[in-house]
N, C-alpha and C positions, 0 to 999 in steps of 0.2 A: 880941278874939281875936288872938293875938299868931301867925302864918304863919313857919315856917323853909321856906324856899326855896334850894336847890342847883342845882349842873349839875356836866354835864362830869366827872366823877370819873374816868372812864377806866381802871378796873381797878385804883387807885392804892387798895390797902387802909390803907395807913400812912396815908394823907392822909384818908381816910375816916372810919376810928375815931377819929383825934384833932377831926374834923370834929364827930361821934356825941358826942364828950367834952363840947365845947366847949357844944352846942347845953344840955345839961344845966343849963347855968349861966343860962339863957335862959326859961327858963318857956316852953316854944313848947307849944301846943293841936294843933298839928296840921302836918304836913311836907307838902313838895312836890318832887318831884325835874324837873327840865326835861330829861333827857336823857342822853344817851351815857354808859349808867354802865360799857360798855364799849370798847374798843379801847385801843392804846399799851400799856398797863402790862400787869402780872405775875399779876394776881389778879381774873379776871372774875368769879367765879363766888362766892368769896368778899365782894367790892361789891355784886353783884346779892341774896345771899343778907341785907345790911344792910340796903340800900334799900328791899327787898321786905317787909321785916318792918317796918322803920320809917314810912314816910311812908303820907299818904292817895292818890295817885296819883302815877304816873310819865308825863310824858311823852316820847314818842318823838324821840330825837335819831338826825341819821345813822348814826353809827357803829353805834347799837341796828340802826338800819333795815338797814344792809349786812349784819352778822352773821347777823339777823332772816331774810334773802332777801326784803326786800322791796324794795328799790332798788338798782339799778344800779352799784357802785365798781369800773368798770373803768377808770376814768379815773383814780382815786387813783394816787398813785405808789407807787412796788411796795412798800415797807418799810411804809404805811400799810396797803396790800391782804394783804401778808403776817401782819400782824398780827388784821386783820379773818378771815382763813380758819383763822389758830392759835384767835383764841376762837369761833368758830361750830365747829369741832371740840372743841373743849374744855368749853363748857357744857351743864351738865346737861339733860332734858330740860324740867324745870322751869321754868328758867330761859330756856331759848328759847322755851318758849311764852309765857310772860311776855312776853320782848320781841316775838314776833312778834302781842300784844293787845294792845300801847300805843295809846293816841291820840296822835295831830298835835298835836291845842292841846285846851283845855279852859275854857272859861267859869266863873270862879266865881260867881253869880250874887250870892248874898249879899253879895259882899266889895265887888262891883263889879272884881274882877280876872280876869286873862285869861293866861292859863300858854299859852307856845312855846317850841318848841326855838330856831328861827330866827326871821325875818320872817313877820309872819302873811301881808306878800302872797306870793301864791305858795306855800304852806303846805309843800307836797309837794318843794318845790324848796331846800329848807335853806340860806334866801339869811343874807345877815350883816348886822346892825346895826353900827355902830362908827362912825359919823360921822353929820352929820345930813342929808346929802344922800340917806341910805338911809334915815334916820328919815322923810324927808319923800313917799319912796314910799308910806305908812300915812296920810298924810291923805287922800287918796279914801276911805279905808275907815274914818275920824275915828269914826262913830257905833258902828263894829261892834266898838270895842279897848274895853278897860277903861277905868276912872279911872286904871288900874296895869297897863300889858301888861308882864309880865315875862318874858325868853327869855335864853340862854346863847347856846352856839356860838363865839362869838368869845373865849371867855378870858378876856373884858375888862371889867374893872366900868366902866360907861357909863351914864348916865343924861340922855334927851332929855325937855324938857320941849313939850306942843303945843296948839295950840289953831287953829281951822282958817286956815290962809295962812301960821301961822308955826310953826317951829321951833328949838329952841336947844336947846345944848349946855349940863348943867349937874355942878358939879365932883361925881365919886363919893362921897359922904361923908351923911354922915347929913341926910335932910329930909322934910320935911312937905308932904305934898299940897296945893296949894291949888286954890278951888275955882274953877272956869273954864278949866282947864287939864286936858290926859292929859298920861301920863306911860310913856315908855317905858323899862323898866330893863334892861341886860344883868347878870345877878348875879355875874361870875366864874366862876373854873373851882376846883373840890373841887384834881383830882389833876392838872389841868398849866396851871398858872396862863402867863397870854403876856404881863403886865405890868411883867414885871422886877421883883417881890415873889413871894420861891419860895416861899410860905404860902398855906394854903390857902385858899379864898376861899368865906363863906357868907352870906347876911344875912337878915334880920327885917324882918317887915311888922308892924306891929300896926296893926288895922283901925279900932278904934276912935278913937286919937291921929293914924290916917290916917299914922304916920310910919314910913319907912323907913331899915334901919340897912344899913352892909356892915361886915363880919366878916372878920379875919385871923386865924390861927392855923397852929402852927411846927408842924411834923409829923416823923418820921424820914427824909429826902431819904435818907441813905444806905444805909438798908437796902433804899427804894421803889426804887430806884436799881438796889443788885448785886442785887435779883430780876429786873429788867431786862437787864443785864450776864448772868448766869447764866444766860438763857433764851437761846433763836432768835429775840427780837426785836431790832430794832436801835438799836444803840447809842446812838444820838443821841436815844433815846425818854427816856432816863434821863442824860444829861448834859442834858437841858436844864432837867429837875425841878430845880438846881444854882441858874442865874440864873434860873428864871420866864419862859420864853421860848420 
């Protein structure tokens, strides 16, 4: 069974549908979205109306959660909050119900994998993976992750290899599960990549070969860009689509 796995899209439709393009060329059986297919960009409703049709389930990222009213973003800084109250007034009723029935995480049982927005410690609290000192907060909880925990959040294609007492760091790029080991993956972000590579970021599990791929693809920056520019969000939401950052 070959798994296409996203995040993070963020209302970013240009990054989206060349996302949608790319996966074609892929033989994928079955989609997975991790999250936040809204806040930042220009096109909530039109991402949510893709994701919705495309993949076998979504799960719950914060920015879904804020829009949603399910969690608390008074603490966000104002141009994130600002954005977060333009699409919770701007999507359909559809679509907000949609996001306010995602799940947290989801167990694939079959696969042996296990889909998060964030950290599965702390579920509710949309902690970050990106080093392995956070990787290393999931070994208490070693038996309850997949052979493959896969989550978003951070932007950042990251991959920690584990096995209990230890953790390491292993370079983003294509590999093969081995066995005696989990594996924690962050997949990138669809529509506001933080890598310093302004492409879109998607990848591939194929369950059977156990091997996982990450996925780049060029999308229209500048048009995702002056719909940003052109609206009441702010500016720096679309000057950073530019460097990946």
């Amino acid at each position: 069974m070959r798994l296409g796995i996203f995040s993070d899209v963020h209302a970013n439709l240009e990054a989206m549908s060349a996302v949608v393009e790319a996966y074609k060329r892929e033989h994928i059986d079955r989609y997975y979205c991790l999250g936040d297919v809204v806040g930042y960009g220009a096109n909530p409703n039109e991402c949510a109306n893709i994701v919705r049709g495309m993949v076998e389930l979504t799960i719950l990222g914060n920015h879904d959660a804020a829009v949603a009213g399910r969690m608390d973003y008074s603490y966000y800084y104002e141009a994130a909050r600002q954005a977060l109250d333009q699409h919770a007034n701007a999507l359909t009723p559809e679509n907000m119900k949609w996001l306010k029935g995602l799940p947290y995480k989801q167990k694939l049982a079959d696969y042996a994998v296990l889909l998060c927005h964030g950290s599965p410690v702390r579920i509710e609290e949309f902690e970050y993976i990106f080093a392995p000192e956070q990787a290393r907060e999931c070994l208490p909880m070693y038996e309850q992750l997949g052979d493959i925990t896969l989550i978003g959040h951070s932007h950042l294609c990251k991959v920690f290899q584990l096995r209990p007492g230890e953790v390491r760091e292993l370079p983003a790029k294509t590999f093969k599960l081995q066995s005696g080991y989990k594996y924690i993956v962050s997949v990138g972000s669809v529509g506001q990549p933080r890598d310093y590579d302004n492409r879109a970021s998607f990848t591939v599990y194929d369950t059977d070969s156990r091997t996982f791929d990450f996925k780049r693809v060029e999308y229209d920056i500048d048009l995702a860009a002056t719909k940003i520019f052109d609206s009441n969000l702010e500016r720096n939401f679309g000057h950073r689509l530019f460097i990946g950052v």
